[in-house]
N, CA, C and O atoms as CSV, one atom per row, in Angstrom:
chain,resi,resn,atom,element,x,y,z
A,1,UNK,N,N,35.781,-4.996,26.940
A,1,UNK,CA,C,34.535,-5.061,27.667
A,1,UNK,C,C,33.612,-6.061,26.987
A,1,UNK,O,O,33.336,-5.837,25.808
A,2,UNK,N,N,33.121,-7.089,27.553
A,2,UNK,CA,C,31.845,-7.773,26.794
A,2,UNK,C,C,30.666,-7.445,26.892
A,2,UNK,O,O,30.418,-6.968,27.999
A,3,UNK,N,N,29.914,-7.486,26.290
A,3,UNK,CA,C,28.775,-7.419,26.052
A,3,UNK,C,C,27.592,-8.453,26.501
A,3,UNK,O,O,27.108,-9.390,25.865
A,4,UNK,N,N,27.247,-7.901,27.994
A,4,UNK,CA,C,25.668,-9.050,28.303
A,4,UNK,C,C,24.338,-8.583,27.638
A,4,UNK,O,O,23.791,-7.482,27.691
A,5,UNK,N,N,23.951,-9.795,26.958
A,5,UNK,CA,C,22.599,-9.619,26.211
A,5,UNK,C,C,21.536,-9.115,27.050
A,5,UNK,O,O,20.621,-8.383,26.674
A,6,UNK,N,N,21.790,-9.713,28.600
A,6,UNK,CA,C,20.742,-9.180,29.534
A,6,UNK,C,C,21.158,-7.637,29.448
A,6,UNK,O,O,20.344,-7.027,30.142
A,7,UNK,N,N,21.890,-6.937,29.007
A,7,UNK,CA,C,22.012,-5.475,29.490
A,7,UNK,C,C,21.301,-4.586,28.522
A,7,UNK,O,O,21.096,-3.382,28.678
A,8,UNK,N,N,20.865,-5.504,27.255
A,8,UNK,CA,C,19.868,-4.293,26.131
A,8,UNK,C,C,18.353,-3.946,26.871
A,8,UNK,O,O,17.578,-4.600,27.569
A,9,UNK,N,N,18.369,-2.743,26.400
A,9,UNK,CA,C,17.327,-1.504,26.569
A,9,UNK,C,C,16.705,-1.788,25.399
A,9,UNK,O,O,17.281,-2.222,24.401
A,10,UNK,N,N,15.175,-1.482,25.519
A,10,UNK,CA,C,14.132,-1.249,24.662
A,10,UNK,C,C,13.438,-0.447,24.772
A,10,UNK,O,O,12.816,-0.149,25.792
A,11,UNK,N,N,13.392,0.297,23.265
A,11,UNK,CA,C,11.795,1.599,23.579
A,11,UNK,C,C,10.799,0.373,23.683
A,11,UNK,O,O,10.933,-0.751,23.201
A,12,UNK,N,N,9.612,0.966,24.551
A,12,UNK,CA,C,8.365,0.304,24.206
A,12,UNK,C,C,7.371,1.062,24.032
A,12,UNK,O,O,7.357,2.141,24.626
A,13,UNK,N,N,6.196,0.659,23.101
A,13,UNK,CA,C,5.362,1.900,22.665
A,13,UNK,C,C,3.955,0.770,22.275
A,13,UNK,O,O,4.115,-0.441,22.128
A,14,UNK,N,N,2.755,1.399,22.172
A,14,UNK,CA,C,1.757,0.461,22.365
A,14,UNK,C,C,0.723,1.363,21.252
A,14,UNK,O,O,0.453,2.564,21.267
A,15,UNK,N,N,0.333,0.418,20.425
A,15,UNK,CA,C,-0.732,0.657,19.711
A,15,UNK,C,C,-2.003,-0.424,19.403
A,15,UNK,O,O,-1.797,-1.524,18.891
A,16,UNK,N,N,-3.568,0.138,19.858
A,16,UNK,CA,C,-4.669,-0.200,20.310
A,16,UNK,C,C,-4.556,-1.153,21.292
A,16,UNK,O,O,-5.414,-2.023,21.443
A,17,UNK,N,N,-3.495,-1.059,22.025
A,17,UNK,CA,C,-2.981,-1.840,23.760
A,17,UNK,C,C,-2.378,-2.907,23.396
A,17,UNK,O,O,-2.383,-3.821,24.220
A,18,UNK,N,N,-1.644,-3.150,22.012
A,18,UNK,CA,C,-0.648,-3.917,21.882
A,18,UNK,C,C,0.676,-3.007,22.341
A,18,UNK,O,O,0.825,-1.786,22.320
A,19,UNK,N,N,1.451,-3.920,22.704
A,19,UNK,CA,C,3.059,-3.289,23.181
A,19,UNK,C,C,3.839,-3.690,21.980
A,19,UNK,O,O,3.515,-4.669,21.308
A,20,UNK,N,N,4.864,-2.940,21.707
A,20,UNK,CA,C,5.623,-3.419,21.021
A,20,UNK,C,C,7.571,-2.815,21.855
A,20,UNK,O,O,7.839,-2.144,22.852
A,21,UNK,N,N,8.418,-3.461,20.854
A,21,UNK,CA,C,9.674,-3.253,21.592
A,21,UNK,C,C,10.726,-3.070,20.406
A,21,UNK,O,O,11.094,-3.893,19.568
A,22,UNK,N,N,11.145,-1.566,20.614
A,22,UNK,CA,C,12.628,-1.601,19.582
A,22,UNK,C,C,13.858,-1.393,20.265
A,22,UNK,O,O,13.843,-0.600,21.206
A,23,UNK,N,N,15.190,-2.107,19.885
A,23,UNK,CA,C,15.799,-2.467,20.320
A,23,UNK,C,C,16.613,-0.962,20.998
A,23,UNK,O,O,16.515,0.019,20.262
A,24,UNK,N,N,17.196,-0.806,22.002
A,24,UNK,CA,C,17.396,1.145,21.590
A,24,UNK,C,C,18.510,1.624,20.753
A,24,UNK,O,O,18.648,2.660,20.101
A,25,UNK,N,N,19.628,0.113,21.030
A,25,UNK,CA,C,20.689,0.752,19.847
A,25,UNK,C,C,20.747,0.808,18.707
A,25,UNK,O,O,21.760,1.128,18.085
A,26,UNK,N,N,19.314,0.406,18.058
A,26,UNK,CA,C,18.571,0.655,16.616
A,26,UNK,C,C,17.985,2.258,16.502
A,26,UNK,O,O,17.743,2.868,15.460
A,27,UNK,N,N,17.852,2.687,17.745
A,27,UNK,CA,C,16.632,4.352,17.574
A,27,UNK,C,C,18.028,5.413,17.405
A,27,UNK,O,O,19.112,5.636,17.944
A,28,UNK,N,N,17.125,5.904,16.198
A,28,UNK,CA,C,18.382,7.136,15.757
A,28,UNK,C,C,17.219,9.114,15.993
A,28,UNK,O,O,17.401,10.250,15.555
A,29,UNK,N,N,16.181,8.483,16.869
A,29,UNK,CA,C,15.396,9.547,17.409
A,29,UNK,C,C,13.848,9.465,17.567
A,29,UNK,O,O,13.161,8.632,16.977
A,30,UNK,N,N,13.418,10.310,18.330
A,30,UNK,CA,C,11.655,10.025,18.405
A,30,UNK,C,C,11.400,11.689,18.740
A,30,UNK,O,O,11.711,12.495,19.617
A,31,UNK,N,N,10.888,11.671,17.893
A,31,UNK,CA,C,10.300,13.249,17.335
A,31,UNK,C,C,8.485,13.171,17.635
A,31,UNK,O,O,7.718,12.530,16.915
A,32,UNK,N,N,8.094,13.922,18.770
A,32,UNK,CA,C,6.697,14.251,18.920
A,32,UNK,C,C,6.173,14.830,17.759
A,32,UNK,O,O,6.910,15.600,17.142
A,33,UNK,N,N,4.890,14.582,17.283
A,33,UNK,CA,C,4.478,15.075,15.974
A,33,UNK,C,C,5.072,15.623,14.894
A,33,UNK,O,O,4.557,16.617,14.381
A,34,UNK,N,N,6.222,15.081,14.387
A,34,UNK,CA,C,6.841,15.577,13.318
A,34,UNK,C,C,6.292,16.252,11.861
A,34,UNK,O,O,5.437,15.565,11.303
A,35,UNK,N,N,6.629,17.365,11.253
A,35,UNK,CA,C,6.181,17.826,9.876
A,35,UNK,C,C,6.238,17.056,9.006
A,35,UNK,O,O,7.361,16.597,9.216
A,36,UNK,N,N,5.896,16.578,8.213
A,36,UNK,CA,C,5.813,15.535,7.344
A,36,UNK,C,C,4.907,15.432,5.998
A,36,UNK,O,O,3.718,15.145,5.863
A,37,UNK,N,N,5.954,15.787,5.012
A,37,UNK,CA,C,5.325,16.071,3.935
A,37,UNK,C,C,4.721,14.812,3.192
A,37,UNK,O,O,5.302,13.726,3.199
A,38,UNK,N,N,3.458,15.040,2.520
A,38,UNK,CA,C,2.575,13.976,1.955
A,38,UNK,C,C,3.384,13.445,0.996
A,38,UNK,O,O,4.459,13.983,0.732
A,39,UNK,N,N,2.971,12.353,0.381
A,39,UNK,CA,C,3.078,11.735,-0.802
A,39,UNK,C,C,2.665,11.420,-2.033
A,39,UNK,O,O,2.879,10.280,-2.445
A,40,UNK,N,N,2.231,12.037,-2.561
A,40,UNK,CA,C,1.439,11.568,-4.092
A,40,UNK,C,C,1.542,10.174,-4.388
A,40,UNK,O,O,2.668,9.682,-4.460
A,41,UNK,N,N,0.590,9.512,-4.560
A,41,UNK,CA,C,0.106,7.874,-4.794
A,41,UNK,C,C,1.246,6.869,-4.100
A,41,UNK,O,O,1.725,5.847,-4.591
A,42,UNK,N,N,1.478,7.365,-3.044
A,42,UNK,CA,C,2.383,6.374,-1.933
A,42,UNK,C,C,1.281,5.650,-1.454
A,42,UNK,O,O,0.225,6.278,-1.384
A,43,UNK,N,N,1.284,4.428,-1.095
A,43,UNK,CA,C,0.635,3.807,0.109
A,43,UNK,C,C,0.178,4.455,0.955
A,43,UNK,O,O,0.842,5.337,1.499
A,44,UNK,N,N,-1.364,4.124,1.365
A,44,UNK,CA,C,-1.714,4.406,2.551
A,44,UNK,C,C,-0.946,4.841,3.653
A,44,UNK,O,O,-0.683,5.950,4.118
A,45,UNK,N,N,-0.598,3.451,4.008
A,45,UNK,CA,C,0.411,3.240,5.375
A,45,UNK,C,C,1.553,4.154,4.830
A,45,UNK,O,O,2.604,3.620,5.184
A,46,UNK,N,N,1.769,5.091,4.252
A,46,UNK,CA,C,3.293,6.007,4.176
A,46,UNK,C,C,2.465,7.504,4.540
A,46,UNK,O,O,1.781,8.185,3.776
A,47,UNK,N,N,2.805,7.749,6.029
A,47,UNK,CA,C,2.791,8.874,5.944
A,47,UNK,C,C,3.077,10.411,5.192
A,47,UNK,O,O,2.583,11.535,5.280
A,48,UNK,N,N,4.069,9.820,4.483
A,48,UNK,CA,C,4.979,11.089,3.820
A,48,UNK,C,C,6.548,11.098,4.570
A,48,UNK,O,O,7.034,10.303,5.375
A,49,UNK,N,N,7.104,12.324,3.957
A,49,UNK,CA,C,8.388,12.241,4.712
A,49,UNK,C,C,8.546,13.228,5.126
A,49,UNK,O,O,8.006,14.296,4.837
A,50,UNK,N,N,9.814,12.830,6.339
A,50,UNK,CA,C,10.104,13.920,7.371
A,50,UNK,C,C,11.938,14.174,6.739
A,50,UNK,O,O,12.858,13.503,6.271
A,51,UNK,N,N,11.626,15.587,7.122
A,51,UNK,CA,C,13.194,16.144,6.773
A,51,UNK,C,C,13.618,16.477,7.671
A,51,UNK,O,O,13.044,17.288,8.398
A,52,UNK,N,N,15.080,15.829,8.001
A,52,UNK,CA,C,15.681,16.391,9.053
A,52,UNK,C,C,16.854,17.001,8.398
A,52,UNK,O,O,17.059,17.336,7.231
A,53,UNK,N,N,17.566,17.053,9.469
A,53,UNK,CA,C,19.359,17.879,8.844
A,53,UNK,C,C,20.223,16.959,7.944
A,53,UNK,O,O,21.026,17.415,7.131
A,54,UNK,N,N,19.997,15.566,8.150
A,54,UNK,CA,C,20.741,15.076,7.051
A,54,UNK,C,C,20.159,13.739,6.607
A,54,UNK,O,O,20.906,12.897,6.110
A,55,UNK,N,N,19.185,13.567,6.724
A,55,UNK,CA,C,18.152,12.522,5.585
A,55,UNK,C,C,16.798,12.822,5.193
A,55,UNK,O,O,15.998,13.521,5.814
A,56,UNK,N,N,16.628,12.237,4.125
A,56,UNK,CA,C,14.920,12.340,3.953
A,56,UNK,C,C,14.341,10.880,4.840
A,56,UNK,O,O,14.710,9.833,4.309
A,57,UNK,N,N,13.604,10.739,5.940
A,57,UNK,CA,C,13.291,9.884,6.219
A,57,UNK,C,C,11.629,9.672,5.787
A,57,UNK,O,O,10.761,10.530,5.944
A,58,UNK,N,N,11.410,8.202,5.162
A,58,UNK,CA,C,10.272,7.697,5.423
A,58,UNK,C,C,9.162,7.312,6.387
A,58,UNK,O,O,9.436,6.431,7.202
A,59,UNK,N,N,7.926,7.859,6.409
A,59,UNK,CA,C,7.448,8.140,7.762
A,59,UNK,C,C,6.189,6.943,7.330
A,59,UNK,O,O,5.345,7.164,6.462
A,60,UNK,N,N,6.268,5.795,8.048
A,60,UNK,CA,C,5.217,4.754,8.108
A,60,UNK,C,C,4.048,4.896,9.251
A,60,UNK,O,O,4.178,5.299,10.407
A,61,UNK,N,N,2.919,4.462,8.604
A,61,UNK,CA,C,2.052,4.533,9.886
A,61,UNK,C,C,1.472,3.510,10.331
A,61,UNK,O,O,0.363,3.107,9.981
A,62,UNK,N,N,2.533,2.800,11.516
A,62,UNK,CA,C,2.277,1.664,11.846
A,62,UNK,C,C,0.630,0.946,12.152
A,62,UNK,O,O,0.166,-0.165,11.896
A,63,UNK,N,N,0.187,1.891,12.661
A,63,UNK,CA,C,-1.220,1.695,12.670
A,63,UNK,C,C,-2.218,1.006,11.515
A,63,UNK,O,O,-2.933,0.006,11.555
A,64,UNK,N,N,-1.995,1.805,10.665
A,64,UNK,CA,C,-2.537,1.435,9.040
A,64,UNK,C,C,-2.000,0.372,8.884
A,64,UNK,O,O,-2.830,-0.513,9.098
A,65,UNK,N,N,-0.542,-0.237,8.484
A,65,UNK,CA,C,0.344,-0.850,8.393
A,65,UNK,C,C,0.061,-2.597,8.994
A,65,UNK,O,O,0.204,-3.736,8.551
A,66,UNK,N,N,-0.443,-1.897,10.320
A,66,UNK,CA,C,-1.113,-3.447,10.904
A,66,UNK,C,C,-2.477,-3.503,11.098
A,66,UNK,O,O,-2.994,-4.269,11.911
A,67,UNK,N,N,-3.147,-2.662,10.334
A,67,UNK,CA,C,-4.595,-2.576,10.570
A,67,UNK,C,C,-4.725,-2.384,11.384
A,67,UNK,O,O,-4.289,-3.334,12.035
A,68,UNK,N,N,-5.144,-1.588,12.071
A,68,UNK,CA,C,-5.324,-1.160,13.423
A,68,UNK,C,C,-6.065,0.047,13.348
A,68,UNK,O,O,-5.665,0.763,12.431
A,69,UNK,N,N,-7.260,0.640,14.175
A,69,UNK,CA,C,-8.223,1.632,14.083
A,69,UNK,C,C,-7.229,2.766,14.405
A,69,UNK,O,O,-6.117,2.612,14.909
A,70,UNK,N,N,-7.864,4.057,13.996
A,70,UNK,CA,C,-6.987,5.015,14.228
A,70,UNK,C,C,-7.062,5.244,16.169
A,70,UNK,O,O,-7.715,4.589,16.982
A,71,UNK,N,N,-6.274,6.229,16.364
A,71,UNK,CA,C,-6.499,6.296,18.082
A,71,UNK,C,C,-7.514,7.799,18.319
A,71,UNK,O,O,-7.886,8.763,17.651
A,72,UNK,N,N,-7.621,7.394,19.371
A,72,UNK,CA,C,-8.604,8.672,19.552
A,72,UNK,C,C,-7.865,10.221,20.277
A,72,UNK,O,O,-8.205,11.403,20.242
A,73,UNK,N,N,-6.871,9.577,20.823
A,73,UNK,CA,C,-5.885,10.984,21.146
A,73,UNK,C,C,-4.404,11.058,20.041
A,73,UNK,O,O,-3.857,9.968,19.871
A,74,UNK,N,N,-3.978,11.880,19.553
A,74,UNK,CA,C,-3.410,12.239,18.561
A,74,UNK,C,C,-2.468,12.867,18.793
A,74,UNK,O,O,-1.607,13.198,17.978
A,75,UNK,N,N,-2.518,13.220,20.411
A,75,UNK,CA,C,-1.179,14.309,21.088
A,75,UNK,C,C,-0.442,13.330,21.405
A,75,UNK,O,O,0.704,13.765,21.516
A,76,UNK,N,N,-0.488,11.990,21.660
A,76,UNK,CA,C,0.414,10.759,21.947
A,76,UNK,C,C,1.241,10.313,20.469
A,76,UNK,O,O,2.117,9.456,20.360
A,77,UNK,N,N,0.652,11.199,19.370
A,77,UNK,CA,C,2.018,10.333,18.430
A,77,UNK,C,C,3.192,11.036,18.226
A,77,UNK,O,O,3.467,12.234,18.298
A,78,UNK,N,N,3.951,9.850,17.905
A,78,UNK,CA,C,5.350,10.650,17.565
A,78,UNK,C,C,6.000,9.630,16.408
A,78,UNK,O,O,5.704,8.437,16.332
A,79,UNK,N,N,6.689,10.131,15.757
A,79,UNK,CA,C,7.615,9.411,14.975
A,79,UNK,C,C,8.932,8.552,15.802
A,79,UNK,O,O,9.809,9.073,16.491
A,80,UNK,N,N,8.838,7.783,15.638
A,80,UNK,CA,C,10.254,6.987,16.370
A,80,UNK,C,C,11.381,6.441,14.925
A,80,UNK,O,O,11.109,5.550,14.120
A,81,UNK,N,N,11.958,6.829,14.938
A,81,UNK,CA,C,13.002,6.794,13.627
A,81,UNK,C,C,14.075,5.568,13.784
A,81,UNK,O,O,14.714,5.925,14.774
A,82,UNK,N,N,14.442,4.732,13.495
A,82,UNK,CA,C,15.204,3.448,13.273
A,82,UNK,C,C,15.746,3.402,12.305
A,82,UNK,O,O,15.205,3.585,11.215
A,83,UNK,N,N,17.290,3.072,12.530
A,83,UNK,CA,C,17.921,2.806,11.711
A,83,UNK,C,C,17.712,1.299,11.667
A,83,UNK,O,O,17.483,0.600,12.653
A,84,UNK,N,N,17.834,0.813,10.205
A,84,UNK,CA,C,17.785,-0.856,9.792
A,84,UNK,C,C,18.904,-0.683,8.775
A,84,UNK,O,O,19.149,0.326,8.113
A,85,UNK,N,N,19.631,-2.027,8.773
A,85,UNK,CA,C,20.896,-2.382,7.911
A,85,UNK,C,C,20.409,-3.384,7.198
A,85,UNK,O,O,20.240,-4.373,7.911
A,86,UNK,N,N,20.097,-3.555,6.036
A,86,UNK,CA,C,19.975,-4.767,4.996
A,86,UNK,C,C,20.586,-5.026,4.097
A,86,UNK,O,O,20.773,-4.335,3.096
A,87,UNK,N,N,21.126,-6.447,4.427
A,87,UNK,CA,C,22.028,-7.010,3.931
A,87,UNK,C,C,21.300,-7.919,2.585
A,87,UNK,O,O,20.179,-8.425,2.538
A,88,UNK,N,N,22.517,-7.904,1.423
A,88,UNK,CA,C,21.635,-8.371,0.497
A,88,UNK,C,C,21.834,-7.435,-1.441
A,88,UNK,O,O,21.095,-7.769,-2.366
């Protein structure tokens, strides 16, 4: 079977009415308000981490991250989880 580039899917998700786009065969889940434990002297932008069944994932807050004001509704976030491969 080949593969048409026109056939990839993207989440899209928008913060302070910017859009943004992840690729979907990168999303390994999107969790509405996830538990997420703090961090002691992490970065701002690091939420803390979320535990699932088989990783500790790092929880960024893109917002902070790109400067961006906080939002005013808070029932719209969610964690969107991505896997990245770095080579190197």
């Amino acid at each position: 079977m080949k593969y048409d580039k026109s056939d990839r899917k993207y989440l899209t998700f928008s913060i302070d009415n910017k859009t943004y786009a992840v690729p979907a065969l990168s999303l390994s889940g999107v969790f509405a308000n996830p538990d997420v434990a703090i961090l002691a002297m992490a970065p701002k932008f690091v939420a803390g981490i979320f535990f699932n069944e088989t990783f500790n994932i790092p929880i960024i807050d893109l917002r902070l991250l790109l400067k961006r004001p906080n939002p005013n509704n808070l029932e719209k976030t969610c964690a969107i989880i991505v896997s990245v491969n770095f080579k190197g």
